[in-house]
N, C-alpha and C positions, 0 to 999 in steps of 0.2 A: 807445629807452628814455628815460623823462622821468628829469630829477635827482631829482624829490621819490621818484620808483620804487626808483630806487638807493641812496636818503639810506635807505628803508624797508628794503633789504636790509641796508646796511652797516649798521645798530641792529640788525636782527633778527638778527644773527651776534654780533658781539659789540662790545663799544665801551668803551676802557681809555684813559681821561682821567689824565696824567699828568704832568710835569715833566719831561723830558729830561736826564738826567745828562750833561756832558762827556763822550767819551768818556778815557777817563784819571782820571777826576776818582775823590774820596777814597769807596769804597762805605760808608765805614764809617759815614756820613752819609746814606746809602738803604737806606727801612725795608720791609722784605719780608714777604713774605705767610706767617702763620701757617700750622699744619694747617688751623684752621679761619679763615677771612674774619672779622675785626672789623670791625663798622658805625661808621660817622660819620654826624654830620649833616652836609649840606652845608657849610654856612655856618663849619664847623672845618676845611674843607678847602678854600676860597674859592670854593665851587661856588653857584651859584641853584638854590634848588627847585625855581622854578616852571620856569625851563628844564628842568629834569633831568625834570620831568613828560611836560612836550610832547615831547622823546626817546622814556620811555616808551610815550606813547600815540600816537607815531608808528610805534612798533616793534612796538606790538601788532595795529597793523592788518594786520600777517600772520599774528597769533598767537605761540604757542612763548613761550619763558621768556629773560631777559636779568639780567644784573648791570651795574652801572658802578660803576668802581673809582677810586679817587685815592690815592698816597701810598699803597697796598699798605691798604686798607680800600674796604671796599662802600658806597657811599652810595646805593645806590638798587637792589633788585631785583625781577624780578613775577616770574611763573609757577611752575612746578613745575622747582624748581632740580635736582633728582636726573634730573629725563626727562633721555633721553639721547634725542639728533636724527641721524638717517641726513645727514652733512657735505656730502657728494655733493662738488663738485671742491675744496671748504674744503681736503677734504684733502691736495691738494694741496701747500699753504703748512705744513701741517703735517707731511707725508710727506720734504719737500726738507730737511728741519731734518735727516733723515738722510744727507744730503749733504754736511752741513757737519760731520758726525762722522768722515765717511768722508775731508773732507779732513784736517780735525786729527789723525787719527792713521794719518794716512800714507796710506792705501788707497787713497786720490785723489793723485798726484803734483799737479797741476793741473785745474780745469775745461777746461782745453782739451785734452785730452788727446781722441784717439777713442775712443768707445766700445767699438768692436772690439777694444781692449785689454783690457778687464775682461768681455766678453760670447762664449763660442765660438758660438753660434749668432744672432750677432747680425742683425737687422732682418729675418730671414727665417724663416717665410713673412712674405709672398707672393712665390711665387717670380719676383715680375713688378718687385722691387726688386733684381735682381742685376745687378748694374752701372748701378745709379743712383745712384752717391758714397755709399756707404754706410759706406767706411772713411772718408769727411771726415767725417762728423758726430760731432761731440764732445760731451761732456757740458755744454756750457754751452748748446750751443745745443737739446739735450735741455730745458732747464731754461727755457729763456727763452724757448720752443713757437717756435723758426725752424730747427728740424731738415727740417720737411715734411709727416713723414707726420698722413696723414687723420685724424678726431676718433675715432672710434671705439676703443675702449679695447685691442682685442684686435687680430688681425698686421695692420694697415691697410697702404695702398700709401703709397707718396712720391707728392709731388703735386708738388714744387721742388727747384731744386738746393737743398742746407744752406745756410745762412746770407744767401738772398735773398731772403726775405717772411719773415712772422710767419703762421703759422694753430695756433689756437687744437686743442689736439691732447689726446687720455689718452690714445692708443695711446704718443704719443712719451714724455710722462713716465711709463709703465708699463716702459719699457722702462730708463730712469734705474733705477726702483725694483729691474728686476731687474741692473743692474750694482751694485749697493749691494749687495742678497743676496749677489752672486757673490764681491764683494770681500771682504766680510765671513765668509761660508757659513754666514750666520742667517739665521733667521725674521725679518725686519725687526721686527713686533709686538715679540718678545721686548728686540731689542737695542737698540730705543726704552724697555721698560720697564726696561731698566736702567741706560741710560746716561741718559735724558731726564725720562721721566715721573715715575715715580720719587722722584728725586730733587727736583721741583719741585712734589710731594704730588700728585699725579694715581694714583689707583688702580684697577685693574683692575676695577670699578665705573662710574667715572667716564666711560673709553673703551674701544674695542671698536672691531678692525681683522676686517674681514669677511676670509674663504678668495677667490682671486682669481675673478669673476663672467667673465672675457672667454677665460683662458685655463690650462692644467692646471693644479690645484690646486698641485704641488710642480716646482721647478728643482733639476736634483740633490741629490734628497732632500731638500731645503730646501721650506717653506711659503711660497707667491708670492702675495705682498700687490702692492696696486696704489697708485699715487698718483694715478691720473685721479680714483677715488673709493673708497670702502669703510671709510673710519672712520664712527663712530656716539660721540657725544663729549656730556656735559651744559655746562652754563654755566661753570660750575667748571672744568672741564680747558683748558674755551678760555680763560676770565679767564686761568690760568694761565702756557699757552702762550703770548699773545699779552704775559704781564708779563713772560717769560723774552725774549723778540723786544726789548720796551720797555729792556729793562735789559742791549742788545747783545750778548744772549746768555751772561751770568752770571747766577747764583740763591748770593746769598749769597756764601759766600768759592770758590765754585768754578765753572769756567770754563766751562760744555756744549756751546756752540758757538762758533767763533771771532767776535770783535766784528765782523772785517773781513767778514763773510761777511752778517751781520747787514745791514751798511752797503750788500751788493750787494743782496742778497732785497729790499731795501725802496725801490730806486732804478732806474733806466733802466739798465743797464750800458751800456757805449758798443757803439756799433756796431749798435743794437737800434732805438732811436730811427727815427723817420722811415720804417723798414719798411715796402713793400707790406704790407695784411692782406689776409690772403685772406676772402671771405665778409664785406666790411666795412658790407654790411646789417645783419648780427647781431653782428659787434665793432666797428664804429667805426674809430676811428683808435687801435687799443689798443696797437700798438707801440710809443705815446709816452707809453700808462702801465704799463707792465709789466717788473716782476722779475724775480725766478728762483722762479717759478712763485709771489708774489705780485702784488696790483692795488697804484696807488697814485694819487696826483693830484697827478704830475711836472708836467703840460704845466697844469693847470687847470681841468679838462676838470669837474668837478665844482667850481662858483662857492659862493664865501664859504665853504668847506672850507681848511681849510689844506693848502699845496702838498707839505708832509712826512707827509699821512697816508696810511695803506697798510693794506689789508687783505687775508683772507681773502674767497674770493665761490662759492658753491656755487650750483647749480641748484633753482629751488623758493622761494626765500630761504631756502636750507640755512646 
């Protein structure tokens, strides 16, 4: 994949130009986002216009609608703000956000923890993963795709022992999503829209978590959403999401996700790095840019980008 391909996806998702607060530092001095987005000009927010164009009409060569944000105000939007876009693995980075709820109030003792803690029927089927280390695999390596199993969203095989390559996986963070349900016994959808969305002006309008597409619709009478994909989200909810991530996971005077947790989604975590990938035709050397189920440009790999930026990256330029 060329950079300038990738520079057109990361605009076509979303792009939230901001100042980085300390983390510690005083909120009372970071200005947050109304119900509704106030405009600036650039030039009040020390932005270039004509830069901020060429963005645009790089982002538009895949089509779809975009905002860019500075200082919790929009200075530049095109398309149809209200359409909402099928995210496809976006959601992903936005699905893990319930991860980090699960660790703040408790339901998660740690990411390293196995997953066959919080899962009875866990990694199986296919019955061709029983006794393939299936109690070593833990949720961080759920999170950061070095658990194993195959791309496919629904019961894939293992393809590695846990924790020794990276391959790019939805069946493995599907399987995360359904330890979150289990620990919690919600509808994920619901208990994003009230502990997340919510509260950060995202309305049931704005996003829309599809019924699971790979595997039965309910886990013990619980509704099985996925994070490989199935959110459907407008510019708005992503502007949102991604200023809640910007702002280490506070909105205003209260705390949604932990900062600490922020600081891991958006970085290498150790031991991740350096990774075999499997299939490194189609990902590269992505174990030296990858999260907890975010992309970023740790190693550089993306030039004259800054090496702290992190995204969201769906299929399609979703």
């Amino acid at each position: 994949m060329t950079e300038g391909k990738l520079i057109r996806r990361i605009l076509g998702l979303l792009l939230v130009l901001a100042t980085l607060p300390a983390a510690g530092s005083d909120t009372a001095s970071v200005l947050w986002p109304p119900e509704q987005w106030e405009m600036a000009a650039p030039a009040q927010v020390g932005m270039d216009s004509s830069l901020l164009a060429k963005a645009r009409d790089c982002a538009l060569t895949g089509g779809g609608s975009g905002m860019i944000t500075r200082h919790s105000k929009v200075v530049l939007r095109w398309g149809d703000q209200k359409q909402t876009y099928d995210l496809k693995s976006s959601t992903k980075a936005i699905g893990v956000t319930a991860v980090g709820l699960a660790l703040m109030d408790g339901k998660f003792a740690s990411l390293h923890e196995p997953a066959s803690k919080y899962h009875p029927q866990w990694g199986i089927p296919p019955e061709t993963n029983r006794g393939k280390g299936l109690d070593k695999i833990t949720l961080f390596q759920l999170a950061t795709q070095t658990a194993g199993f195959d791309k496919n969203g629904g019961y894939t095989e293992l393809l590695f022992e846990p924790g020794t390559q990276w391959s790019y996986s939805d069946g493995g963070p599907n399987w995360l999503a359904e330890c979150v349900t289990l620990a919690y016994g919600r509808d994920l959808q619901d208990l994003m829209f009230d502990r997340v969305f919510a509260p950060v002006g995202i309305g049931r309008d704005d996003l829309k978590w599809r019924a699971n597409s790979y595997r039965p619709k309910q886990i013990e009478g619980v509704m099985r959403r996925e994070f490989g994909a199935g959110i459907s989200a407008n510019v708005d909810a992503m502007a949102r999401i991604g200023y809640l991530y910007l702002r280490h996971g506070q909105w205003r005077d209260r705390q949604i996700i932990p900062a600490w947790f922020v600081e891991a989604a958006r970085t290498v975590p150790y031991g991740i790095k350096g990774l075999p990938v499997v299939r490194p035709e189609s990902y590269g050397n992505a174990s030296d840019h990858y999260g907890l189920l975010w992309w970023n440009n740790a190693d550089g790999t993306m030039k004259n980008v800054q090496r702290d930026a992190y995204w969201s990256w769906g299929l399609y330029d979703s």
